[in-house]
N, C-alpha and C positions, 0 to 999 in steps of 0.2 A: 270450391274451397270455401271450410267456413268463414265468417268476418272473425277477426280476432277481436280479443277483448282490451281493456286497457285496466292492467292492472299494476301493483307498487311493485318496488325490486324484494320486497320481502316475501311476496305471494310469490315469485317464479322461482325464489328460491326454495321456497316451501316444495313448490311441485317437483323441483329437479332432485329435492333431497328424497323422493321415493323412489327415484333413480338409484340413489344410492353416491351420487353429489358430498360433498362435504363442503365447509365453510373453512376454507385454507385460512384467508385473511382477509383484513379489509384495508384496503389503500384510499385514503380520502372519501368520494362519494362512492366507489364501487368495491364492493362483493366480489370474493376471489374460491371461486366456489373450483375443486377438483374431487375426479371422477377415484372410488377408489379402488373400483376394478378394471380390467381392462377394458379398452384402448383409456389410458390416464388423461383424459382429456381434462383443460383447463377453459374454465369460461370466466368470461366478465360481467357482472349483474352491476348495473344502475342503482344506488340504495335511493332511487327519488319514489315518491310518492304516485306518479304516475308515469311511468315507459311508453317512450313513443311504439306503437306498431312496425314499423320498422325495425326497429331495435331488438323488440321482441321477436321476431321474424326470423329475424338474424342469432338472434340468439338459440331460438330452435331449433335452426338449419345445422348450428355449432354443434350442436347435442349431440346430431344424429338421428334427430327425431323427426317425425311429421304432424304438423299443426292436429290435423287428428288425434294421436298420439300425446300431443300436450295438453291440448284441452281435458283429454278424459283424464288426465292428472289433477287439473286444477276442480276437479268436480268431489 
């Protein structure tokens, strides 16, 4: 499994919106990103500067994605 990388909650959100992601809302520090095709899933992005690995991890796993899968996003 590759190392992840550490990027800002604006870059993950950039990736997920080739998903097809939308920017519902923002509540305080986090990104309220929803899916606008089916399954409507609803994710939480960190607006910080830098996201723990963890987080991000967790955040992919939300997606439905595989770390492969997201990287080749962020590319």
């Amino acid at each position: 499994m590759p190392r992840l990388p550490v990027l800002s909650g604006r870059k993950i959100c950039q990736a997920l919106e080739k998903l097809g992601y939308k920017v519902d809302h923002q509540t305080g520090s986090h990104i309220i990103l929803r899916n606008v095709k089916p399954p409507y899933r609803r994710l939480s992005v960190p607006d910080h500067k830098e996201v723990a690995r963890g987080t991000l991890r967790s955040i992919i796993r939300q997606a439905g994605l595989t770390v492969e899968e997201f990287l080749s996003l962020t590319r």
